[in-house]
PAZALUM-360991 format. One line per 8 residues: number of its first residue (from 0); their letters; for each residue x, y, z of N, C-alpha, C. Coordinates in steps of 0.2 Angstrom, whole numbers. Layout:
NUM) a) X Y Z X Y Z X Y Z  ...
//
This chain:
0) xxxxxxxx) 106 -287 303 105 -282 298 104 -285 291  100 -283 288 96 -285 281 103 -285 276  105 -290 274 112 -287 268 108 -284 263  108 -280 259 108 -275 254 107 -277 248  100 -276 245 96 -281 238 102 -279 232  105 -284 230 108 -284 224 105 -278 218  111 -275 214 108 -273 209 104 -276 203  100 -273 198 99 -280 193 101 -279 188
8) xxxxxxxx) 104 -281 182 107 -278 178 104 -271 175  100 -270 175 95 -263 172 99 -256 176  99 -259 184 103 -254 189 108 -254 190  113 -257 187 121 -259 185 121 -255 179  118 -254 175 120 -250 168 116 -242 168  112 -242 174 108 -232 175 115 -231 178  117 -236 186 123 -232 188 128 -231 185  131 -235 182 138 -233 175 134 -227 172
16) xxxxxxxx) 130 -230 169 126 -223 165 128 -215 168  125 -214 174 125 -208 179 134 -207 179  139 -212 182 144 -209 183 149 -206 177  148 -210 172 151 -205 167 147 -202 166  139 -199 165 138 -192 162 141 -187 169  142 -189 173 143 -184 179 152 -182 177  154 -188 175 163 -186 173 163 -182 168  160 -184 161 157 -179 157 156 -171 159
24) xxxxxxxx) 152 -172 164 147 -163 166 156 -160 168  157 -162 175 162 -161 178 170 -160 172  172 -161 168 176 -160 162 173 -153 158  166 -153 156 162 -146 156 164 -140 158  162 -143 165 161 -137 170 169 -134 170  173 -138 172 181 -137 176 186 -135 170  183 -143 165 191 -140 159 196 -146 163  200 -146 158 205 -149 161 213 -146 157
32) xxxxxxxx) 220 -146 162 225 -144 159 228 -141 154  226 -147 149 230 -149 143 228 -155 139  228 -153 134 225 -158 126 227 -165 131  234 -167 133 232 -175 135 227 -176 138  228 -175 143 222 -176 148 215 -176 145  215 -172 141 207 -170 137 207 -177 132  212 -178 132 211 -186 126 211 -191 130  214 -191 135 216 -196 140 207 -198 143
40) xxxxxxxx) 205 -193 144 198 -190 149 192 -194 145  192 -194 137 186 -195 132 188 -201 131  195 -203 129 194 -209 128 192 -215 131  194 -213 137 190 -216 145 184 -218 145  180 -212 143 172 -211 142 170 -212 136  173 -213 131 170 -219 123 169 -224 126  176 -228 129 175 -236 130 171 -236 135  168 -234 139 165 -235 146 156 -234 141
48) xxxxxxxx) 155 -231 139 149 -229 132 149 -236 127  156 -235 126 153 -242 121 151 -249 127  155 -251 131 155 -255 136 145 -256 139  145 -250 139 136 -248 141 131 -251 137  134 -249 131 128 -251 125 130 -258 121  133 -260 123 135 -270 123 129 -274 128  130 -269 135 125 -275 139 120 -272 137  120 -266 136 111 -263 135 106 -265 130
56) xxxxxxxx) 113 -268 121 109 -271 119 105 -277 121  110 -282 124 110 -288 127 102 -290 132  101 -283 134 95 -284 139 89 -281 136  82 -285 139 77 -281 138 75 -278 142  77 -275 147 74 -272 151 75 -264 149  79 -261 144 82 -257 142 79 -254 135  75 -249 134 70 -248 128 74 -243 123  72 -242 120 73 -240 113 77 -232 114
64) xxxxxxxx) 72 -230 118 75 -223 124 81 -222 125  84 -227 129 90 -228 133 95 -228 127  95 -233 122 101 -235 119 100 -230 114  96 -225 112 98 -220 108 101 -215 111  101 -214 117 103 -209 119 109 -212 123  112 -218 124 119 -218 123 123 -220 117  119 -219 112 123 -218 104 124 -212 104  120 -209 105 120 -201 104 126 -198 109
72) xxxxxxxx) 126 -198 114 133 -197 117 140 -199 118  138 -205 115 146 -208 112 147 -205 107  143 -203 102 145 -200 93 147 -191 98  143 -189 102 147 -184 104 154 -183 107  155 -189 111 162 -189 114 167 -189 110  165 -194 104 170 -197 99 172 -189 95  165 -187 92 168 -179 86 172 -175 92  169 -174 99 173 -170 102 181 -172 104
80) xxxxxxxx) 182 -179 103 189 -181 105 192 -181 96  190 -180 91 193 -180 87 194 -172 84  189 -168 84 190 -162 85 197 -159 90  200 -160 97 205 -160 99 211 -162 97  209 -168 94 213 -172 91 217 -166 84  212 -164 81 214 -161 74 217 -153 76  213 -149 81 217 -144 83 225 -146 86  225 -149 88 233 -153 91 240 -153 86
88) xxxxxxxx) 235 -155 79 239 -156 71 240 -150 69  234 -145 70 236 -139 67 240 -135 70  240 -135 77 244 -131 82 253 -133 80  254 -139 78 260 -143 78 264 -141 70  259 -142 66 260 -139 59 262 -131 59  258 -127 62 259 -119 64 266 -118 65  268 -124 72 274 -123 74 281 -124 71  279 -131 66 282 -131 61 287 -127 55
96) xxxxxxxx) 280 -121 53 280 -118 48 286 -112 50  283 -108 56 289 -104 61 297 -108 62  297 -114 63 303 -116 61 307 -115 60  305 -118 52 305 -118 45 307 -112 43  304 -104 45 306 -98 43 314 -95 45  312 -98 53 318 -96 58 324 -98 55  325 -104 52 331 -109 50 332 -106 44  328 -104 40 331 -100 35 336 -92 35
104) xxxxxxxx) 331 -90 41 334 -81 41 339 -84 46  341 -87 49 346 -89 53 353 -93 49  351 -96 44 357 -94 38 359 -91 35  356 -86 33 356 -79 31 362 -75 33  359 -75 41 361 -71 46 368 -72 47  367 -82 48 374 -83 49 381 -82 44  378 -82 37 383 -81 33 386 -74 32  381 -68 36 381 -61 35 387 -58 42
112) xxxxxxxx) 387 -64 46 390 -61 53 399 -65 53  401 -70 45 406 -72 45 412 -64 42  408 -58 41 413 -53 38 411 -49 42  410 -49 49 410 -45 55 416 -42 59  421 -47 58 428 -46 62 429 -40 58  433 -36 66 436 -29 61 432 -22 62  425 -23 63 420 -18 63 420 -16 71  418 -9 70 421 -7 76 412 -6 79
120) xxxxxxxx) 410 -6 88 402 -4 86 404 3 90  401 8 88 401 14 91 406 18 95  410 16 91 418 18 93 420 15 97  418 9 102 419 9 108 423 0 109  420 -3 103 420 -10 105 422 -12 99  428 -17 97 430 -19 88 429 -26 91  428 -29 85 422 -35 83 432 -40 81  434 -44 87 441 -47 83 442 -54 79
128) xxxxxxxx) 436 -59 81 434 -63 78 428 -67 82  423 -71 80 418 -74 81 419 -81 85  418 -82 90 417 -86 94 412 -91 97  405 -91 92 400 -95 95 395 -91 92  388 -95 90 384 -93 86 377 -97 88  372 -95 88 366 -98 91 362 -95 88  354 -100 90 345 -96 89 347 -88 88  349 -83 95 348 -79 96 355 -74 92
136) xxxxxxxx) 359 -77 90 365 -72 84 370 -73 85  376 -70 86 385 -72 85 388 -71 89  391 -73 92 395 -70 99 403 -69 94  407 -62 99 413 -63 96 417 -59 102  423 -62 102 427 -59 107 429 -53 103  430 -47 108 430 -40 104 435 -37 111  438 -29 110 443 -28 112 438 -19 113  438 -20 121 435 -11 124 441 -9 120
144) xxxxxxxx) 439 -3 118 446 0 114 447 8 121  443 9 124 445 15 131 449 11 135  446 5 137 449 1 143 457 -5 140  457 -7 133 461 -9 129 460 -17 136  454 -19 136 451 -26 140 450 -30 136  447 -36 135 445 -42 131 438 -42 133  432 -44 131 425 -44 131 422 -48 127  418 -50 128 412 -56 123 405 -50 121
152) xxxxxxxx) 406 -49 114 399 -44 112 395 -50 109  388 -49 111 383 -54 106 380 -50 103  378 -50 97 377 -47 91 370 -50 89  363 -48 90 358 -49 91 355 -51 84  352 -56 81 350 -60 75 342 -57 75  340 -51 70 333 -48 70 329 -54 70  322 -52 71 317 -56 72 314 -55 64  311 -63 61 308 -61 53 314 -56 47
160) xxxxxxxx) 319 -57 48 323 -54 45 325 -45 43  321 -42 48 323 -36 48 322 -33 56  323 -28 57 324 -25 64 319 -18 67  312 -19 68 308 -12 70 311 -10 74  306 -3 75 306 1 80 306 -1 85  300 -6 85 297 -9 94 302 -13 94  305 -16 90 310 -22 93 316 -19 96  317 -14 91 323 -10 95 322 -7 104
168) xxxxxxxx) 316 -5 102 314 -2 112 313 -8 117  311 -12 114 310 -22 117 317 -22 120  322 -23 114 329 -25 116 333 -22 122  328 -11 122 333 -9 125 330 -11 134  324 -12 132 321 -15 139 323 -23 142  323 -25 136 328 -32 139 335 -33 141  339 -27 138 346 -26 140 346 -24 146  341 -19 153 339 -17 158 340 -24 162
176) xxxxxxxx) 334 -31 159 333 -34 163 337 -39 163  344 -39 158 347 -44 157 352 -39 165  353 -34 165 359 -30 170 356 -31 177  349 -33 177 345 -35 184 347 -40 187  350 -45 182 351 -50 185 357 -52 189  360 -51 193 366 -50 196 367 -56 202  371 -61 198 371 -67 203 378 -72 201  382 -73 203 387 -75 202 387 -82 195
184) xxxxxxxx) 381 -85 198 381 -90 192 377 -89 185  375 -82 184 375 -80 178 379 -74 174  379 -74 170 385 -72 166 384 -62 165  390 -60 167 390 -53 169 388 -48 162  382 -45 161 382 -40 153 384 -31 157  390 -31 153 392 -25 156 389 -21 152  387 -22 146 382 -16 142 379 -16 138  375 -14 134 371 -14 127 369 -8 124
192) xxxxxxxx) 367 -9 118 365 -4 116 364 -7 109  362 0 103 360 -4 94 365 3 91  369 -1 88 376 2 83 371 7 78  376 10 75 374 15 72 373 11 64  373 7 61 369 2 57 364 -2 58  363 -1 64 356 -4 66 357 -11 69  363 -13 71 364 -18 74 363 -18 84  356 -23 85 358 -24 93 364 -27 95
200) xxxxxxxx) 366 -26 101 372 -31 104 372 -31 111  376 -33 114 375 -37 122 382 -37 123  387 -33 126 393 -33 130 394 -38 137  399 -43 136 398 -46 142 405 -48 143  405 -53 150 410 -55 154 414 -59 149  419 -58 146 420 -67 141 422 -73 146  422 -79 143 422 -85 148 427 -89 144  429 -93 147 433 -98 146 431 -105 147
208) xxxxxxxx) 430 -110 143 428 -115 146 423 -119 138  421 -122 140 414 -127 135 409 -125 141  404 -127 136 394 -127 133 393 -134 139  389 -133 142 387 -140 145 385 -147 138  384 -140 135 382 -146 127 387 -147 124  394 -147 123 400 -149 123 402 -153 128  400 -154 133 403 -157 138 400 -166 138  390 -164 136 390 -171 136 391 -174 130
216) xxxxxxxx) 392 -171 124 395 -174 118 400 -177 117  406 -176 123 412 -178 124 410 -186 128  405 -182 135 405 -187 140 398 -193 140  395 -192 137 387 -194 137 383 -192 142  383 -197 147 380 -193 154 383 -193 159  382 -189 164 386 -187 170 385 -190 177  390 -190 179 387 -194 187 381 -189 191  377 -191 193 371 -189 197 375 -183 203
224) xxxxxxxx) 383 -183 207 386 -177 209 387 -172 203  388 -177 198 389 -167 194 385 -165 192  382 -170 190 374 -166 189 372 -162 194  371 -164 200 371 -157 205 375 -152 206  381 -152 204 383 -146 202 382 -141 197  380 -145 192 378 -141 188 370 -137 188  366 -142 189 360 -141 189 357 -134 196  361 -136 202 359 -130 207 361 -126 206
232) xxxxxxxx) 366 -124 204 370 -116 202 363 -112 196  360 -116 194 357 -114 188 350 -113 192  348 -118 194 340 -116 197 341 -110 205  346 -109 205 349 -104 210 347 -97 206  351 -95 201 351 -90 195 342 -92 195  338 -94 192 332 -94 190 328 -91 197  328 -94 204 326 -93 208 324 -83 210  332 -81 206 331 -73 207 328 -72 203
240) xxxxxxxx) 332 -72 197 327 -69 191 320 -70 191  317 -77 196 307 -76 193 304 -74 200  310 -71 206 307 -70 208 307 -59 206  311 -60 201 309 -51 200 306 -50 193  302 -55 192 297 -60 186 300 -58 179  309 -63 179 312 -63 172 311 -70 171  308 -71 166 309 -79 162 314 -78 156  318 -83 159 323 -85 153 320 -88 146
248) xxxxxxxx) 317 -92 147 315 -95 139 318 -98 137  324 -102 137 328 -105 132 332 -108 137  334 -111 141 335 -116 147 337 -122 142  344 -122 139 346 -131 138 354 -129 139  357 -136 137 364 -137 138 369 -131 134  366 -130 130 371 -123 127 370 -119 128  366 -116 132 366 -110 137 368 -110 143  371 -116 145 375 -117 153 380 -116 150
256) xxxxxxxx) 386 -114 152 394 -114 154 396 -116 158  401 -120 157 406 -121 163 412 -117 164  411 -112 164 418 -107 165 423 -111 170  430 -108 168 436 -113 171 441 -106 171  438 -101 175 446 -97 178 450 -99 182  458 -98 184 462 -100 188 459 -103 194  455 -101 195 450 -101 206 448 -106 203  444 -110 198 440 -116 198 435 -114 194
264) xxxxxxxx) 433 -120 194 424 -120 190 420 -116 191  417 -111 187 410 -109 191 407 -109 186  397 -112 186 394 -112 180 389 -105 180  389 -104 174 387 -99 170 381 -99 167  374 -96 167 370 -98 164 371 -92 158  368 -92 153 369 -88 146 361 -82 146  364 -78 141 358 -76 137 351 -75 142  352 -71 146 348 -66 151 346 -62 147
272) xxxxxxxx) 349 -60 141 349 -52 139 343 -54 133  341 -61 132 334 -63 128 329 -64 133  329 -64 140 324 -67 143 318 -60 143  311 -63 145 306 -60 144 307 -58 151  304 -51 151 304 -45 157 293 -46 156  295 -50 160 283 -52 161 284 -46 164  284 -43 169 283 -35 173 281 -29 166  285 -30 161 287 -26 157 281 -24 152
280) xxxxxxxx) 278 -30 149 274 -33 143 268 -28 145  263 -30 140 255 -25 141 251 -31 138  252 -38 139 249 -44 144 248 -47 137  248 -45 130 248 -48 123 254 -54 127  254 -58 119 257 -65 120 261 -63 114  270 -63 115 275 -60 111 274 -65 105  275 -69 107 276 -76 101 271 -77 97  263 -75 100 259 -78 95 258 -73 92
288) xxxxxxxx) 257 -65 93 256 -61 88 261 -58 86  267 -61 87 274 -59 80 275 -63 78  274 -70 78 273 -75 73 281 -78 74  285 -77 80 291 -83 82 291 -84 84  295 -91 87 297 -96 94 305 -92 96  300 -93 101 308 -91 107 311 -96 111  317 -100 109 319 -106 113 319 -111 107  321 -116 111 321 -122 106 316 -129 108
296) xxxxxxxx) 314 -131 104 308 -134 105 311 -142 107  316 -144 109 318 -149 112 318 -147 120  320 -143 121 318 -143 130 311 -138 131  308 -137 125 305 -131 127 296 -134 129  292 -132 135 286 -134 139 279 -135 133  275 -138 135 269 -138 134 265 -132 131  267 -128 137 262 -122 138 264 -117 131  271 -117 131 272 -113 128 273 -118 118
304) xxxxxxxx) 274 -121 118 271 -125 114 264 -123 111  260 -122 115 252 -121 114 249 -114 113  257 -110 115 255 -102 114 250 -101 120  251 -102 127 246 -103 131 250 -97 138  247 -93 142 253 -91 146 256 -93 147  263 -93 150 268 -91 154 271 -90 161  274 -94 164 279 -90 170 287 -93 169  287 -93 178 295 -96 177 293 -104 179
312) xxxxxxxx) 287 -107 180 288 -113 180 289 -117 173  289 -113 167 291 -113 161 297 -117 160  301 -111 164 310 -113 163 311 -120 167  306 -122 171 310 -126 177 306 -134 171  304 -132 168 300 -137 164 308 -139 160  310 -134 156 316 -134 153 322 -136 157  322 -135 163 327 -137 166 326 -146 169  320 -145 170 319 -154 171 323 -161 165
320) xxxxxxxx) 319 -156 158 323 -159 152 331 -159 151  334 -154 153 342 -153 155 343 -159 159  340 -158 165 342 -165 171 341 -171 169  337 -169 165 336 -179 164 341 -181 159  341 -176 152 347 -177 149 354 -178 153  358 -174 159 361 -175 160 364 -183 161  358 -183 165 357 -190 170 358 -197 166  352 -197 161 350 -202 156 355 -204 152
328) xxxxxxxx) 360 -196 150 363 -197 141 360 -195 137  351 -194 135 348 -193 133 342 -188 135  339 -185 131 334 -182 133 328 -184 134  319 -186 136 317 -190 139 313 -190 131  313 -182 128 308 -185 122 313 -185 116  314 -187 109 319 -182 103 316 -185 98  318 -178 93 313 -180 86 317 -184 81  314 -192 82 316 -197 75 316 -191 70
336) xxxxxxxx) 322 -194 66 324 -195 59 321 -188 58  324 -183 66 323 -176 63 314 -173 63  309 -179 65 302 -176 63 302 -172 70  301 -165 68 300 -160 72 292 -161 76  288 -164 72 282 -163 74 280 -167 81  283 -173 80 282 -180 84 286 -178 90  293 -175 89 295 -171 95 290 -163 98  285 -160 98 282 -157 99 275 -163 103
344) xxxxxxxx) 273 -166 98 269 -169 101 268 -173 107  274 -175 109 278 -179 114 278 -174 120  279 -168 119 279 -164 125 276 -161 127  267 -164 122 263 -160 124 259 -167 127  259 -172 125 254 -178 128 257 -185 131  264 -185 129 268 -192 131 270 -191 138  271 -196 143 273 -195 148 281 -201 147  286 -193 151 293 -196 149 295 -202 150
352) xxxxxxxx) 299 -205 149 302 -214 151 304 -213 159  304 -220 163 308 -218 169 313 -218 169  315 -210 174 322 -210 173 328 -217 174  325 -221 178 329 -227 183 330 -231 176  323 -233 171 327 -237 165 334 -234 162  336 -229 163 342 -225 159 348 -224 164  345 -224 168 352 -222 174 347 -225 182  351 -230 181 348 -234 189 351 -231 196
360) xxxxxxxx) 358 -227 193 362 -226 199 359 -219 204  353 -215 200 350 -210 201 348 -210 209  349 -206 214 345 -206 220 339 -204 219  335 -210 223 325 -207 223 323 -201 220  328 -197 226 324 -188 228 326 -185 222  334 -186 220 335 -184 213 329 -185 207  329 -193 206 324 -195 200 316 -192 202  315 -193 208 308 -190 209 308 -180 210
368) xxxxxxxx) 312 -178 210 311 -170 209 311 -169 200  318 -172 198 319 -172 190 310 -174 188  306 -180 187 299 -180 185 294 -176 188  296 -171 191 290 -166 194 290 -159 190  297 -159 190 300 -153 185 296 -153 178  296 -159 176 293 -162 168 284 -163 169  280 -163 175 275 -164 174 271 -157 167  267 -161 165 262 -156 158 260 -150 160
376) xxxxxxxx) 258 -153 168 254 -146 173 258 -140 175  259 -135 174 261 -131 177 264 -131 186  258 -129 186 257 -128 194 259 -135 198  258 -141 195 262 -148 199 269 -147 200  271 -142 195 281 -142 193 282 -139 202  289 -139 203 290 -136 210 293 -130 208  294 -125 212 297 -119 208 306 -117 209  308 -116 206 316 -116 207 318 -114 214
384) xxxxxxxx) 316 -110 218 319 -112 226 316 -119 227  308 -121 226 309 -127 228 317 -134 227  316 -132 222 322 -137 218 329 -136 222  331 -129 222 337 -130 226 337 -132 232  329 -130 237 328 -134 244 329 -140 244  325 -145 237 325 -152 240 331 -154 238  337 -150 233 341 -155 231 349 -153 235  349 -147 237 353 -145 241 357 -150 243
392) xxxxx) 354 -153 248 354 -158 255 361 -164 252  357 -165 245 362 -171 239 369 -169 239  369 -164 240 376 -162 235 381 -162 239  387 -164 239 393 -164 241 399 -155 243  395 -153 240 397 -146 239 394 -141 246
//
């Protein structure tokens, strides 16, 4: 059998030629994920362009024809990967700015909820002192005055610094969906309702114990057992909620609990009574046409980063960031010297460190579930019953 006439170089540069415009078309036609990938994607196809037009000059078999129209497609690749480039800045600055406002009304709010003790809401519930405070407003242990019980009321921080109509009927829809959630490892809300001054609040179980964020301030990182303790109880909780399509949104270390009643430890996940009810919604996007961020933007996803849908693959994005922090001591991406922006950017095109450099003692299945959780893509993430499946088997418990 005849061996196969070599190419000549003229036919070595039509095929590269043909294979990146086809990768080009294909990018076109399909799209791809997310802004990395679309940089990742182009920049691939500049050097492969400029590469092209190196031998091209170099030969004469190649006219005048050919190397304008691979100038002309690389000046296209380049505006199009810089065009992405510059939407990515603006997205990041936008995000910024919202920040920016939140942290303001959020001191406001804080200074206004220090001369709360003492107020009673609605006859029913006295406000005895403050006990913890967050994004979302003040927690204070308060005293049922029918039941003469002890309870945890959260006192709800409006959105943009005042409190509408629609927010008020939102809340009372989200109080419904936070009472939906009925699972031992999330946190009991026995009621809610908006006080006759027009404060929202949130009735719930009081707990005893520290914030999983207290726990690694103390300790740095945890053995990869407690991490699975910690971590399944939670993806357990999530599992129900996105199968009755409640996203949490706000998944980090100070919204876990480690409750410590007499019986033992049991973890608590927080703040169900902010999660988004998708079922609920009339398919508008909350965040981008009211102009806040819900969650906090060190464990908070891509998608939602970009103002892009939604699900509960979201949370499990956030929950990945949790596990690694637990694991690592640290989180996989954090904003130097406080630049919010470069932490945003990270989340949206950097791929995390391996876990193994930060914590060697990690099991595989552990490290390799933790990085799938964190994938850009959506749909690569596994879904919270996945997670308890693969990681169950781990644990000691």
């Amino acid at each position: 059998m005849a061996e196969p006439k070599p190419k000549t170089a003229a036919e070595e540069v039509f095929a590269t030629e043909f294979a990146v415009l086809a990768t080009a078309e294909r990018i076109a036609a399909e799209g791809l994920p997310n802004g990395a990938e679309w940089q990742r994607e182009f920049s691939e196809l500049v050097r492969k362009y400029r590469a092209l037009l190196k031998q091209a000059v170099k030969m004469t078999g190649i006219g005048d024809a050919t190397q304008s129209r691979l100038l002309r497609i690389q000046h296209e690749l380049e505006a199009k990967n810089r065009e992405l480039l510059e939407k990515n800045q603006a997205l990041i600055r936008a995000q910024e700015a919202l920040l920016q406002s939140q942290a303001r009304a959020q001191t406001i709010f804080s200074a206004y909820t220090e001369a709360l003790p003492g107020t009673v809401l609605d006859g029913r519930y006295r406000l005895e002192r403050k006990i913890g405070a967050g994004g979302y407003g003040a927690v204070y242990e308060a005293t049922h005055l029918a039941l003469n019980t002890t309870v945890a009321v959260k006192i709800l921080q409006p959105r943009g610094g005042s409190v509408t109509p629609e927010e008020l009927d939102r809340f009372k829809r989200e109080g419904i969906s936070a009472c939906r959630v009925q699972h031992p490892n999330a946190v009991n809300v026995i009621d809610f309702g908006i006080s006759s001054n027009g404060f929202a609040y949130l009735v719930m179980e009081l707990l005893h114990g520290v914030t999983l964020g207290q726990e690694l301030k103390r300790l740095g990182r945890l053995s990869p057992q407690r991490c699975l303790d910690i971590i399944l109880p939670v993806a357990s909780v999530l599992a129900e909620a996105h199968a009755m399509h409640i996203v949490h949104r706000d998944i980090k270390p100070d919204n876990i609990f480690l409750h410590r009643p007499p019986t033992g430890e049991v973890v608590k996940l927080l703040d169900f009574g902010l999660a988004k009810l998708m079922a609920a919604e009339d398919g508008s996007h909350p965040e981008a046409t009211r102009g806040l961020i819900v969650g906090t933007p060190k464990y908070m996803p891509p998608e939602r980063l970009s103002f892009l849908p939604y699900d509960g693959r979201a949370d499990i994005y956030s929950l990945g960031i949790v596990t690694y922090e637990i694991l690592a001591g640290r989180p996989p991406f954090t904003a130097q010297n406080g630049n919010v922006a470069a932490l945003m950017t990270a989340h949206l095109q950097s791929v995390p460190p391996p876990l193994a450099s930060f914590a060697p003692d990690v099991p595989p299945i552990l490290e390799a579930v933790t990085m799938r959780m964190l994938h850009k893509v959506p749909s690569s993430r596994p879904t919270a019953q996945e997670v308890v499946r693969l990681l169950r088997p781990l644990s000691h418990h």
